[in-house]
Biotite code that builds the C-alpha atoms (Angstrom):
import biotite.structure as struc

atoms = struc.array([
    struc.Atom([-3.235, -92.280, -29.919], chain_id="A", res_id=1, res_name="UNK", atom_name="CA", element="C"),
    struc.Atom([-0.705, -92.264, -33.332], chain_id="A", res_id=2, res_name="UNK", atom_name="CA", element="C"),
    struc.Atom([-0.168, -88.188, -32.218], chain_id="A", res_id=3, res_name="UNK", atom_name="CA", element="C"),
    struc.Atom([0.727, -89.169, -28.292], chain_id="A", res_id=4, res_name="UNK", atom_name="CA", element="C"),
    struc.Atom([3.159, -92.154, -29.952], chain_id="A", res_id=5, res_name="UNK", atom_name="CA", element="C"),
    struc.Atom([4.506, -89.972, -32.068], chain_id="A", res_id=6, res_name="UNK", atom_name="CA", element="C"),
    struc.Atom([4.941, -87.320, -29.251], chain_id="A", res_id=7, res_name="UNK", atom_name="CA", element="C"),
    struc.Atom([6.880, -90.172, -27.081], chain_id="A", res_id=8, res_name="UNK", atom_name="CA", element="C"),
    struc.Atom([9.214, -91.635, -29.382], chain_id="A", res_id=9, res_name="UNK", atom_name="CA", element="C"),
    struc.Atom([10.282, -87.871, -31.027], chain_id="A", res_id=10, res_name="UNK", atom_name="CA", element="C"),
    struc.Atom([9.511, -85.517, -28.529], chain_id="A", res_id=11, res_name="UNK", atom_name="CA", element="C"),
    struc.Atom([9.209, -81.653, -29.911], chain_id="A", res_id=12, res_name="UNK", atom_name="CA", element="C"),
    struc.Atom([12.485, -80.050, -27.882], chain_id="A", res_id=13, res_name="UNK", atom_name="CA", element="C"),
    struc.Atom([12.670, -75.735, -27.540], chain_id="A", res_id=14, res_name="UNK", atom_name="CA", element="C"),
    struc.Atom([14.482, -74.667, -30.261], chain_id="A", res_id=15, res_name="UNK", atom_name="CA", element="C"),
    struc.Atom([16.606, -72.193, -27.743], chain_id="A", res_id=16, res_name="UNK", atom_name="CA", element="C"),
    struc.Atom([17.210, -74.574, -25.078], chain_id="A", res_id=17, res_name="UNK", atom_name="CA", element="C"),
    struc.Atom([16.264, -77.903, -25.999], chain_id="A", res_id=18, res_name="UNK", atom_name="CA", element="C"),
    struc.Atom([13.851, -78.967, -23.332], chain_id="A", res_id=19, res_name="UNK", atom_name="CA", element="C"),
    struc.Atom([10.231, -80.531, -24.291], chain_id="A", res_id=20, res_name="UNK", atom_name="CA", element="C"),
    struc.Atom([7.448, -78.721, -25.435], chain_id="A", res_id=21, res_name="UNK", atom_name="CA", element="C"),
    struc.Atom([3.789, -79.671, -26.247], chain_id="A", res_id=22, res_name="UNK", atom_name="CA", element="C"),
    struc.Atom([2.788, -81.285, -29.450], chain_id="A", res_id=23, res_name="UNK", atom_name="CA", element="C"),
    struc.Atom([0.830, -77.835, -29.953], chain_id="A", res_id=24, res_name="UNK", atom_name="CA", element="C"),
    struc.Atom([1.941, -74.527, -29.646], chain_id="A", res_id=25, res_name="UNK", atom_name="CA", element="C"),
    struc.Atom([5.162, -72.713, -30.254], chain_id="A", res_id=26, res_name="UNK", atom_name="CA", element="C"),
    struc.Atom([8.659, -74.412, -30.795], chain_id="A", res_id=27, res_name="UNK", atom_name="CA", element="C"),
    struc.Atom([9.852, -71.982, -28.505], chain_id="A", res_id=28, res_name="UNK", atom_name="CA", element="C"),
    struc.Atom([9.492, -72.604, -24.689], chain_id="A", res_id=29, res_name="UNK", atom_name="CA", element="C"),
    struc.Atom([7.392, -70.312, -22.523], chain_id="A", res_id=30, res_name="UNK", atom_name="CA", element="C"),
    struc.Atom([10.622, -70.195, -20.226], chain_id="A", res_id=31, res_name="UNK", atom_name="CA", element="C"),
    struc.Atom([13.230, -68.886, -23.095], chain_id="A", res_id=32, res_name="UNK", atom_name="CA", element="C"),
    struc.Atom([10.001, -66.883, -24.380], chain_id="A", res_id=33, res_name="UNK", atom_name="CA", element="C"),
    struc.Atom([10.605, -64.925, -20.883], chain_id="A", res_id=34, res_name="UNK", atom_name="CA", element="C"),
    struc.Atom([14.367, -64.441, -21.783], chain_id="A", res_id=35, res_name="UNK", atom_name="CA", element="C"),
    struc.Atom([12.972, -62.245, -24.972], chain_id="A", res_id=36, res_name="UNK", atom_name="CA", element="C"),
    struc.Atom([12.505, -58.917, -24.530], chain_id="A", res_id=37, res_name="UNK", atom_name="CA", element="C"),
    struc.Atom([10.280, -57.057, -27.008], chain_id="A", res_id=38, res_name="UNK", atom_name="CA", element="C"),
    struc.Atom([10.341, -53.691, -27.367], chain_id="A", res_id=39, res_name="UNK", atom_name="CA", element="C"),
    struc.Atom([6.935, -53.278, -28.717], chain_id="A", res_id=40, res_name="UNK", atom_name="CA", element="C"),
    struc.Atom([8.379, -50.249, -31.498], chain_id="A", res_id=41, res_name="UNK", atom_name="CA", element="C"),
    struc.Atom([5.377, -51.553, -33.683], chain_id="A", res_id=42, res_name="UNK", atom_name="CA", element="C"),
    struc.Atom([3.080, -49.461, -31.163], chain_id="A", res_id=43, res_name="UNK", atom_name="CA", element="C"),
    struc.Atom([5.489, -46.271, -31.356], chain_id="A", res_id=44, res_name="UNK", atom_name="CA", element="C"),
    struc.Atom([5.377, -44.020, -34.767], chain_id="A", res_id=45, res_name="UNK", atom_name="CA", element="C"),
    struc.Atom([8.666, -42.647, -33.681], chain_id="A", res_id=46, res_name="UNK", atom_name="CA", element="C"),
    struc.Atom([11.411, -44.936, -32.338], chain_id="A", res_id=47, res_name="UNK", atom_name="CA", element="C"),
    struc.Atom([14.920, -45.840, -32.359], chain_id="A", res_id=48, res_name="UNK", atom_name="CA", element="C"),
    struc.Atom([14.661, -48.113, -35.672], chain_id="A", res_id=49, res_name="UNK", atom_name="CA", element="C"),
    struc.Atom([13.037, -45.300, -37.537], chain_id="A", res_id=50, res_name="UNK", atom_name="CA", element="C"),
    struc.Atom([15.834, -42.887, -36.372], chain_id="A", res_id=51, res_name="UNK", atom_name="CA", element="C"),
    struc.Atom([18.202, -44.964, -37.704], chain_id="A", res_id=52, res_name="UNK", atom_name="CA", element="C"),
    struc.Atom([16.620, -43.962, -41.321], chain_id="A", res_id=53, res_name="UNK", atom_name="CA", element="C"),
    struc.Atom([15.706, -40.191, -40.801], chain_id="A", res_id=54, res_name="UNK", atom_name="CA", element="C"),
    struc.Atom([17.657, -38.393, -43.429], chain_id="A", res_id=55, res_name="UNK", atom_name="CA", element="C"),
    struc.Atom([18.110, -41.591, -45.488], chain_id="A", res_id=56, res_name="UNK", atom_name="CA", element="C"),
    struc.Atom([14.785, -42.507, -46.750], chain_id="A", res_id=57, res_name="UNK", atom_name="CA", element="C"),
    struc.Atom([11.563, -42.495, -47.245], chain_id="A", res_id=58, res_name="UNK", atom_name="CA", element="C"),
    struc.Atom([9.345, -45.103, -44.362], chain_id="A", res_id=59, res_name="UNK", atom_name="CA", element="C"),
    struc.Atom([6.227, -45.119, -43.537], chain_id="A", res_id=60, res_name="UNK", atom_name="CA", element="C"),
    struc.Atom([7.015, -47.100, -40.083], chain_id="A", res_id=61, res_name="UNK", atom_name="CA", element="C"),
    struc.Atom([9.935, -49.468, -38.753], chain_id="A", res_id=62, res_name="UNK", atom_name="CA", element="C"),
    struc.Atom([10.252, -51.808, -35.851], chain_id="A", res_id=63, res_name="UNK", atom_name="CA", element="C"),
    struc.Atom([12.104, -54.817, -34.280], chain_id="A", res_id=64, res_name="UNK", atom_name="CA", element="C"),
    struc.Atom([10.611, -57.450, -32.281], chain_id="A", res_id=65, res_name="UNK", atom_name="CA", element="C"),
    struc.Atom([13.518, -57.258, -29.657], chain_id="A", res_id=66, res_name="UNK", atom_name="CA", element="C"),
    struc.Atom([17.175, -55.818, -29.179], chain_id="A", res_id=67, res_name="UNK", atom_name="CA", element="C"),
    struc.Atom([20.325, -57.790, -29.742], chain_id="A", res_id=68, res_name="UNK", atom_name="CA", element="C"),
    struc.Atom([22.197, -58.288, -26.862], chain_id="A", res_id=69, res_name="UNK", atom_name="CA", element="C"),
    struc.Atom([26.097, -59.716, -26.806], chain_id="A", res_id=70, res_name="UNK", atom_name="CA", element="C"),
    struc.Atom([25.982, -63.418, -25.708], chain_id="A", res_id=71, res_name="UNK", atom_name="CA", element="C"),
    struc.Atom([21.643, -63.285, -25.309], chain_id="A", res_id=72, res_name="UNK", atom_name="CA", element="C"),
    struc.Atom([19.088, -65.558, -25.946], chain_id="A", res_id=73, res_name="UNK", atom_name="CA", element="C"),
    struc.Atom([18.387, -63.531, -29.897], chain_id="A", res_id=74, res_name="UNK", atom_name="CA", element="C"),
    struc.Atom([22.142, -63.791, -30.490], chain_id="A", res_id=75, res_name="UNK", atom_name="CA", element="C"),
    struc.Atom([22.026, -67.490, -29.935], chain_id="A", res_id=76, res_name="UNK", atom_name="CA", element="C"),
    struc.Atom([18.869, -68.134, -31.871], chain_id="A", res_id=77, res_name="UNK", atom_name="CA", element="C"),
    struc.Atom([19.698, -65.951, -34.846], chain_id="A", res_id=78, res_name="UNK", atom_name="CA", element="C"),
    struc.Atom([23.710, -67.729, -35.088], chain_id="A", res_id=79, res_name="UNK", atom_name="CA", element="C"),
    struc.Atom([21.548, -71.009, -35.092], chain_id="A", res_id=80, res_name="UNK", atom_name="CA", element="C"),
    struc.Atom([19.445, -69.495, -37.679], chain_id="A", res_id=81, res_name="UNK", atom_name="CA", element="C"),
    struc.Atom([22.167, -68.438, -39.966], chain_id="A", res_id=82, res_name="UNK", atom_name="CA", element="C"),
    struc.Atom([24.380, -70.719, -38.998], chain_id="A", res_id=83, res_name="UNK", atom_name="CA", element="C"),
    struc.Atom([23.359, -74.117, -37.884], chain_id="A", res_id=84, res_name="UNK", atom_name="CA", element="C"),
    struc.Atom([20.644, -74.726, -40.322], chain_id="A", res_id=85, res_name="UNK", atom_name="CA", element="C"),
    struc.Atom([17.784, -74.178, -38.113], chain_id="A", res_id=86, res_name="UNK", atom_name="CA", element="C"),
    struc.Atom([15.200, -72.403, -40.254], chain_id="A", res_id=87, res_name="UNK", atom_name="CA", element="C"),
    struc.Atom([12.637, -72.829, -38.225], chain_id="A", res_id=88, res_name="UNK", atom_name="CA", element="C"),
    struc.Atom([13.671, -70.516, -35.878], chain_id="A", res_id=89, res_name="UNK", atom_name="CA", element="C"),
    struc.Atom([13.024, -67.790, -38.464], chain_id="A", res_id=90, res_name="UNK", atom_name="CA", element="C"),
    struc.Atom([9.301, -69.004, -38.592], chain_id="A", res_id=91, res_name="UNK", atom_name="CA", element="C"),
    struc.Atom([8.502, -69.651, -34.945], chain_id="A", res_id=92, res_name="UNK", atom_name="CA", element="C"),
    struc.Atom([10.030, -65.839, -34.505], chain_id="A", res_id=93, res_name="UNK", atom_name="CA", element="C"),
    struc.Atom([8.193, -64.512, -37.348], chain_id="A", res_id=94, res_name="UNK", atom_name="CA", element="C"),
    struc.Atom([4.916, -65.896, -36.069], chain_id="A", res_id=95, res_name="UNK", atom_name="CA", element="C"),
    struc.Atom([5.743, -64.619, -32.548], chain_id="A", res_id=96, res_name="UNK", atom_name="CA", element="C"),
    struc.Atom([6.149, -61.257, -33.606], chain_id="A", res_id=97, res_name="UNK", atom_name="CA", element="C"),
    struc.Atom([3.079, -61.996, -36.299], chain_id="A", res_id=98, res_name="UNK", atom_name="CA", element="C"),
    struc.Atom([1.115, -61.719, -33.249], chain_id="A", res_id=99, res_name="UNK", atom_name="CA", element="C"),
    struc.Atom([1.655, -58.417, -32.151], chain_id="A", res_id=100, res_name="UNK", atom_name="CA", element="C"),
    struc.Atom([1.559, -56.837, -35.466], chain_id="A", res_id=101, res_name="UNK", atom_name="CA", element="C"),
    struc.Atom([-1.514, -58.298, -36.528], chain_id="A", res_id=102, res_name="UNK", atom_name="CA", element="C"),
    struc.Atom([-2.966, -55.975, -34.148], chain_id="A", res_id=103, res_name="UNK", atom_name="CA", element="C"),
    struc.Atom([-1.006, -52.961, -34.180], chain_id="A", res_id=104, res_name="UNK", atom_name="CA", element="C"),
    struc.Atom([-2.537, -50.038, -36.054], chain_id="A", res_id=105, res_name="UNK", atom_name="CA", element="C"),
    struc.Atom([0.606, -48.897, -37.800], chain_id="A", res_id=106, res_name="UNK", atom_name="CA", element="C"),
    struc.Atom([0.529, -52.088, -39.605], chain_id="A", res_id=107, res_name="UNK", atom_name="CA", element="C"),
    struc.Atom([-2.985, -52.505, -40.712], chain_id="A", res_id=108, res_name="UNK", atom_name="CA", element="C"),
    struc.Atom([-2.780, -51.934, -44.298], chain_id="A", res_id=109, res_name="UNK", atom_name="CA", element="C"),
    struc.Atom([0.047, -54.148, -45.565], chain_id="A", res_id=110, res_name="UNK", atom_name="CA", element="C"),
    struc.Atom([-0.506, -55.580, -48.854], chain_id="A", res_id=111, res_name="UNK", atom_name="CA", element="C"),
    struc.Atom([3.026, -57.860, -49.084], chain_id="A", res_id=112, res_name="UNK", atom_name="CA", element="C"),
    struc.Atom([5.867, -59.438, -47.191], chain_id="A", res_id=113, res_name="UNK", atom_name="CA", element="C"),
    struc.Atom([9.250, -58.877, -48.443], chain_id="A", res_id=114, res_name="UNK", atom_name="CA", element="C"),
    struc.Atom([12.166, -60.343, -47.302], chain_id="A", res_id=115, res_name="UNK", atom_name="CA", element="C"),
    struc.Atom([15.692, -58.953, -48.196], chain_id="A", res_id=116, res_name="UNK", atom_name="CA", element="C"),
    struc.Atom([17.205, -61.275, -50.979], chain_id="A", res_id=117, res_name="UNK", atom_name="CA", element="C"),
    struc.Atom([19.963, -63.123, -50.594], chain_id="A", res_id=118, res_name="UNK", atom_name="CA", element="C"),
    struc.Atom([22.010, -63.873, -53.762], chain_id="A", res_id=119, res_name="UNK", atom_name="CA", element="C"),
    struc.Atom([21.178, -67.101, -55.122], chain_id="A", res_id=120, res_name="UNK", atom_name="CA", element="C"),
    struc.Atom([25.124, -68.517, -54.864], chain_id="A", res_id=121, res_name="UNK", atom_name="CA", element="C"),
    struc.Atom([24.600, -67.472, -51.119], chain_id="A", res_id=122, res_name="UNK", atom_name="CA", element="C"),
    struc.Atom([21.069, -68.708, -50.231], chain_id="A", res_id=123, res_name="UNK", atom_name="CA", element="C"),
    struc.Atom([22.320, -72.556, -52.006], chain_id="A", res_id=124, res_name="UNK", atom_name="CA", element="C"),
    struc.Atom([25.110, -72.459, -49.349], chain_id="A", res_id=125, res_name="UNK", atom_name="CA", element="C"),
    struc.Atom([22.751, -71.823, -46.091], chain_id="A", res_id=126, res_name="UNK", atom_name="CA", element="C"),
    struc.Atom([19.856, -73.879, -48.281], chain_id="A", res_id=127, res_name="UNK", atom_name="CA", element="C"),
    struc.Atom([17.564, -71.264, -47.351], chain_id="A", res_id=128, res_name="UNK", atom_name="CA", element="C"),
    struc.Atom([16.968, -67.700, -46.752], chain_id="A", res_id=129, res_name="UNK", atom_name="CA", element="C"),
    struc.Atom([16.745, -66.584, -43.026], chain_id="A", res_id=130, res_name="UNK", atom_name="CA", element="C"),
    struc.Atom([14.596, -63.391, -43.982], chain_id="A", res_id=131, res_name="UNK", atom_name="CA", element="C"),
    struc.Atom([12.321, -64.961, -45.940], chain_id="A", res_id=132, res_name="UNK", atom_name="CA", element="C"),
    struc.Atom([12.138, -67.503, -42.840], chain_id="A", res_id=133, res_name="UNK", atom_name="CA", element="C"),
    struc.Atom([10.832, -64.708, -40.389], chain_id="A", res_id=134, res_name="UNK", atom_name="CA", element="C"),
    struc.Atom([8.601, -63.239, -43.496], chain_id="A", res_id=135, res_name="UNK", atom_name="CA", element="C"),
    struc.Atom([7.079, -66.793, -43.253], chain_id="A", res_id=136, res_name="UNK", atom_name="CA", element="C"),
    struc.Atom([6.184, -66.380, -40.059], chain_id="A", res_id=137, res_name="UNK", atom_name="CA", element="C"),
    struc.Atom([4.756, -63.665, -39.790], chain_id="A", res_id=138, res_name="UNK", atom_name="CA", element="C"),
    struc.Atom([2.814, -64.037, -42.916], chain_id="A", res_id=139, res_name="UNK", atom_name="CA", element="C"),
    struc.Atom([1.222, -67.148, -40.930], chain_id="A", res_id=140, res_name="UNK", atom_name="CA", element="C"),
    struc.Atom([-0.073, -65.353, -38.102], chain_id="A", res_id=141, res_name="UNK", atom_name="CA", element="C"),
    struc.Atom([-0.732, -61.411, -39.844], chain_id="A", res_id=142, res_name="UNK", atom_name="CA", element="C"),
    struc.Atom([-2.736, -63.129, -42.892], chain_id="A", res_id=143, res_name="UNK", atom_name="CA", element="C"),
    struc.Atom([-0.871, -61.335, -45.438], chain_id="A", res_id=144, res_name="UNK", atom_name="CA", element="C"),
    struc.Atom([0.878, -62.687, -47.902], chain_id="A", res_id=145, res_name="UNK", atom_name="CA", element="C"),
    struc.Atom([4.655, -62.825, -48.491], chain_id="A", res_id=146, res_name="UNK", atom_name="CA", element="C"),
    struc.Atom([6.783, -63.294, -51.776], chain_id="A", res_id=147, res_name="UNK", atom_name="CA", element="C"),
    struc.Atom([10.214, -63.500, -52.529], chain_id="A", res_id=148, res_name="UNK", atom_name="CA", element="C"),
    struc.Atom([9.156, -63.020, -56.413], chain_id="A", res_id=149, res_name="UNK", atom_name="CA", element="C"),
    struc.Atom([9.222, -59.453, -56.700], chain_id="A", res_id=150, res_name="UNK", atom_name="CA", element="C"),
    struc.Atom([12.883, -58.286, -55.385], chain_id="A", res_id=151, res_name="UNK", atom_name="CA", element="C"),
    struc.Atom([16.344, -60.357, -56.225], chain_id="A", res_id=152, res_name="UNK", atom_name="CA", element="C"),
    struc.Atom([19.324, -60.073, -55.382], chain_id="A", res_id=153, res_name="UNK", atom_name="CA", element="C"),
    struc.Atom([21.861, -59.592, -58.640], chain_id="A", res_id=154, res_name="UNK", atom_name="CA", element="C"),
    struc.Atom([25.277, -58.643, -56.846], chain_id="A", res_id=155, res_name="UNK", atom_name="CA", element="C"),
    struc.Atom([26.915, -61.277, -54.605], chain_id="A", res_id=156, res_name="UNK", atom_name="CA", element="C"),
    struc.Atom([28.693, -58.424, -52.355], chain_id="A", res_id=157, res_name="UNK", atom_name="CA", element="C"),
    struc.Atom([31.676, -59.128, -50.148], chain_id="A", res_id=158, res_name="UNK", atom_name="CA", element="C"),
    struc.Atom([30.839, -59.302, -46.152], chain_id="A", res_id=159, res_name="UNK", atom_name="CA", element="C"),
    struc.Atom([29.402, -56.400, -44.584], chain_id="A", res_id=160, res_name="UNK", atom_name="CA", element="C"),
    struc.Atom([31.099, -57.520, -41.149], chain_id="A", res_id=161, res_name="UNK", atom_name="CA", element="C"),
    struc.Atom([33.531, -54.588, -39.722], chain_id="A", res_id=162, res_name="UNK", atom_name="CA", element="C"),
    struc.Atom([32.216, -51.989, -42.938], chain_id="A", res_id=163, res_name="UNK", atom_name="CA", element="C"),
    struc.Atom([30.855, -48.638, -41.701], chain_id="A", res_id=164, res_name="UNK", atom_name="CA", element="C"),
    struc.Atom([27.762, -47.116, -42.552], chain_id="A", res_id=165, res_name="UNK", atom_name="CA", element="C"),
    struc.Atom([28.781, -45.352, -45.753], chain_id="A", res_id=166, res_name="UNK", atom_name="CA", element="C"),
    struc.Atom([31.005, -48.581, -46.876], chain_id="A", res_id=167, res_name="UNK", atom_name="CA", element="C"),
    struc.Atom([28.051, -50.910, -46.079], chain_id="A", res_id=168, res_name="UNK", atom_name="CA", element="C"),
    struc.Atom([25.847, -48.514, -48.738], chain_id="A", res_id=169, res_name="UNK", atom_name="CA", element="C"),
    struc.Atom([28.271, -48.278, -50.981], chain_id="A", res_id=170, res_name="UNK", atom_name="CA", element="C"),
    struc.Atom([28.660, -52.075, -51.138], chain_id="A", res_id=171, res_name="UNK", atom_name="CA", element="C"),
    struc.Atom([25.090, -52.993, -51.416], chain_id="A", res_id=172, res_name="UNK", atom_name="CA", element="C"),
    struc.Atom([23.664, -49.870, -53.520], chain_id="A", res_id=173, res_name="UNK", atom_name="CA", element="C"),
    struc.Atom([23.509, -51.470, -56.649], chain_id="A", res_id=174, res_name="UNK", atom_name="CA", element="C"),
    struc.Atom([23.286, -54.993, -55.706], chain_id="A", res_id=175, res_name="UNK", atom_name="CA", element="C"),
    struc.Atom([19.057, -55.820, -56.106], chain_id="A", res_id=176, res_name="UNK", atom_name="CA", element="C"),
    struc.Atom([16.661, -55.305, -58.175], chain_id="A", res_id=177, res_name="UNK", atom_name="CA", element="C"),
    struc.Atom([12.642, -54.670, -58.631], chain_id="A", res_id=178, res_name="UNK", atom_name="CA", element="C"),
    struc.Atom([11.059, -57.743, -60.987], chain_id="A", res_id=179, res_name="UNK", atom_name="CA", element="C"),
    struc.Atom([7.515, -57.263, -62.097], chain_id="A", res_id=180, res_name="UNK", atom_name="CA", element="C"),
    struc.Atom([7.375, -53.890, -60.684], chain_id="A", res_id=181, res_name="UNK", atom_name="CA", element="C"),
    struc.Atom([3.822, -53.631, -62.118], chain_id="A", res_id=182, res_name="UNK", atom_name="CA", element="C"),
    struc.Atom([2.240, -55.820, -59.770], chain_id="A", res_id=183, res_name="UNK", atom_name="CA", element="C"),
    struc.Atom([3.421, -53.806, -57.051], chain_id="A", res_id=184, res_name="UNK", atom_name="CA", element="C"),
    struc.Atom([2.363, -50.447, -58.106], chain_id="A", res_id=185, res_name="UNK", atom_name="CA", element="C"),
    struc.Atom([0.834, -48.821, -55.184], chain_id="A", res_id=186, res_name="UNK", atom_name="CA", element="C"),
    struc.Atom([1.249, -51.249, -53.026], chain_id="A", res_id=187, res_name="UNK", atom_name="CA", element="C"),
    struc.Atom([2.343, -51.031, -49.037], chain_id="A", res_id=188, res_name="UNK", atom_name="CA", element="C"),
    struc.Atom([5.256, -53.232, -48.573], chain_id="A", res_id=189, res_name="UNK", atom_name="CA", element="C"),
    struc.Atom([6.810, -54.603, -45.141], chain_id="A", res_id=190, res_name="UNK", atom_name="CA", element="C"),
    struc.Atom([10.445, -55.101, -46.212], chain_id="A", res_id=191, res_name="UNK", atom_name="CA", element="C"),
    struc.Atom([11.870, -58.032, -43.786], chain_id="A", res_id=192, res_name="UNK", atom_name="CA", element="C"),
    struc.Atom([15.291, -59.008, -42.461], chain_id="A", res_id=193, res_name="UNK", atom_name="CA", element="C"),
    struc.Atom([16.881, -60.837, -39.406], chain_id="A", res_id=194, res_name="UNK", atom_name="CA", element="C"),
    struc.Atom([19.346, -57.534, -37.397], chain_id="A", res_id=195, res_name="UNK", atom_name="CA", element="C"),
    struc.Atom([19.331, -54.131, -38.328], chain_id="A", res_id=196, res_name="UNK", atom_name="CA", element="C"),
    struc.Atom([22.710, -52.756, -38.012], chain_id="A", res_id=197, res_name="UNK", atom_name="CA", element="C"),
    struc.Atom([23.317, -49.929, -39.538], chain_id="A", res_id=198, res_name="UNK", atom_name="CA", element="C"),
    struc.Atom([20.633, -50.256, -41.590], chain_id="A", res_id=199, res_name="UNK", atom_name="CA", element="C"),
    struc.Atom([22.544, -49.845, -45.157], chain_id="A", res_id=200, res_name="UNK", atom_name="CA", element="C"),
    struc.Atom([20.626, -53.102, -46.937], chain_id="A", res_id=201, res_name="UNK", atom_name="CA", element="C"),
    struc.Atom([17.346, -52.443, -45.575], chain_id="A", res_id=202, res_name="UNK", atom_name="CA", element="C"),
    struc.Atom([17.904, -48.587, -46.727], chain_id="A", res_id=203, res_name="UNK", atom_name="CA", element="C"),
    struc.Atom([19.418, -49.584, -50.273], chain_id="A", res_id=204, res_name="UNK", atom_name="CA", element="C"),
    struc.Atom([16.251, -52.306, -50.841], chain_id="A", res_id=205, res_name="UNK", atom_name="CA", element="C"),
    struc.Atom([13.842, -49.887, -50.289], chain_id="A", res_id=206, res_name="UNK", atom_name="CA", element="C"),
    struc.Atom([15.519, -47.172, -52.046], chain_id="A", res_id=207, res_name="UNK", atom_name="CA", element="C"),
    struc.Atom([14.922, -49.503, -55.107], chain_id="A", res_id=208, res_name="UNK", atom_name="CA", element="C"),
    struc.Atom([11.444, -50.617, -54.004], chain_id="A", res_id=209, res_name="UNK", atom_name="CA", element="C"),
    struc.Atom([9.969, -46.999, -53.604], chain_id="A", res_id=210, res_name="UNK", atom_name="CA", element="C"),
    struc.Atom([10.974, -46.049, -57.187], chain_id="A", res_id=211, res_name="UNK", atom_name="CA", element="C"),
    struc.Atom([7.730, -48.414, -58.226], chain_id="A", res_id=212, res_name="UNK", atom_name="CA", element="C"),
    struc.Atom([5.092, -45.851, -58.478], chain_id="A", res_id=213, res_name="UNK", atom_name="CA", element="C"),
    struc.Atom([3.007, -45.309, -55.571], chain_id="A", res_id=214, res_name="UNK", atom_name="CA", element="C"),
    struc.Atom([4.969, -47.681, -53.162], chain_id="A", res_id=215, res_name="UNK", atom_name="CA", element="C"),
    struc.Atom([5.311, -47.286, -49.720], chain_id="A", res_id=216, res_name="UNK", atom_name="CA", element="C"),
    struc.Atom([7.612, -49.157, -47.571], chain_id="A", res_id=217, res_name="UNK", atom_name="CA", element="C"),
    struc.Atom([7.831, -50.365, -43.563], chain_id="A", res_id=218, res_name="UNK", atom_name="CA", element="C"),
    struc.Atom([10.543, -52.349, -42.065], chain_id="A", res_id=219, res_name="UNK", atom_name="CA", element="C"),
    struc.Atom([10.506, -55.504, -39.364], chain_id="A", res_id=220, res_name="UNK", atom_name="CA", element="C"),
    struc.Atom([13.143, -57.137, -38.410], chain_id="A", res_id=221, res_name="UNK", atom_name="CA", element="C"),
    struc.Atom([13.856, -59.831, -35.222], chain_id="A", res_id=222, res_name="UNK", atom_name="CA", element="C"),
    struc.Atom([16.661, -57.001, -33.746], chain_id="A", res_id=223, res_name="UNK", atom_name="CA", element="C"),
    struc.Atom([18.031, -53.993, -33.572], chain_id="A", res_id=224, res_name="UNK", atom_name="CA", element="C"),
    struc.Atom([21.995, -54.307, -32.689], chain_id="A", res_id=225, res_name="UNK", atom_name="CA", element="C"),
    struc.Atom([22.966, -51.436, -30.435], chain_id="A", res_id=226, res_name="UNK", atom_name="CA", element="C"),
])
């Protein structure tokens, strides 16, 4: 009876369009849960994310949940995730997504989460860390653990908005760092962010994560931007 009250007086509301939901379930309505479209990469061992890195480095796999479309339902939920303070978009996408990796072969034998780092002057401005909001998530529903304790951030780097490929390297190269690189010695690590662009800070983290010995690295990320 205190749950239904509770359910009356603050209603849970989509966190894409705002309409009610049930008490129990995902935040995310079934209707703007239509508007997504996956594009299942996680079953594929080749496929346009990995492409993206041939040439650059070292993966063992790479996928996004869905692709980023100009003025779509993604673009609007990850500008209110970065943006508006809505965190828990992050998690209800990183649980979605959780899902369908939990079952995928390619992604049986993860021992750690790892979001990309934001630097710490950064992540106190947003109060938060959007990556390590979808790592969250999808901890939750794969059962694996996730830690933002083994890989900082040292270098606050200028904006990689309107930077090429090369430039958005160049900028980011140097800017993290391994801690404890012990406890990850032969580990299998799914390295996290929110859009893959160009891929330059998802290919400069795990350039610095594969040094560990015996580390292998797969990407996720909510998008791929076309």
């Amino acid at each position: 009876m205190l749950q239904k009250l509770l359910d009356l007086v603050y209603p849970r509301l989509c966190l894409a369009c705002t309409q009610r939901v049930p008490a129990k379930g995902s935040s995310i309505c079934i209707s703007c849960q239509g508007q997504i479209n996956p594009t299942n990469y996680h079953l594929l061992d080749d496929n346009p994310v990995l492409e993206r890195f041939w040439g650059r480095i070292q993966l063992q796999h790479a996928t996004t949940y869905c692709t980023f479309t100009k003025e779509g339902l993604i673009q609007q939920l990850i500008h209110a995730l970065k943006y508006r303070h809505q965190p828990q978009i992050g998690i209800e996408l990183g649980k979605l997504y959780g899902h369908e990796l939990k079952n995928a072969p390619l992604y049986q034998n993860i021992d750690y989460i790892i979001p990309v780092p934001l630097h710490p002057k950064k992540q106190h401005k947003r109060g938060y860390n959007q990556a390590a909001k979808f790592a969250e998530g999808l901890a939750e529903t794969m059962g694996i653990k996730w830690s933002d304790d083994f890989f900082v951030r040292q270098e606050n780097t200028t904006t990689q908005t309107k930077k090429s490929r090369m430039d958005r390297f160049e900028n980011v190269k140097s800017a993290f760092r391994v801690v404890a690189p012990e406890k990850l010695i032969n580990k299998h690590l799914l390295l996290v962010d929110d859009v893959i662009t160009t891929g330059a800070t998802l290919e400069a983290c795990a350039s610095n994560l594969i040094e560990v010995e015996g580390v292998k690295v797969s990407l996720a990320a909510i998008a791929l931007a076309s």
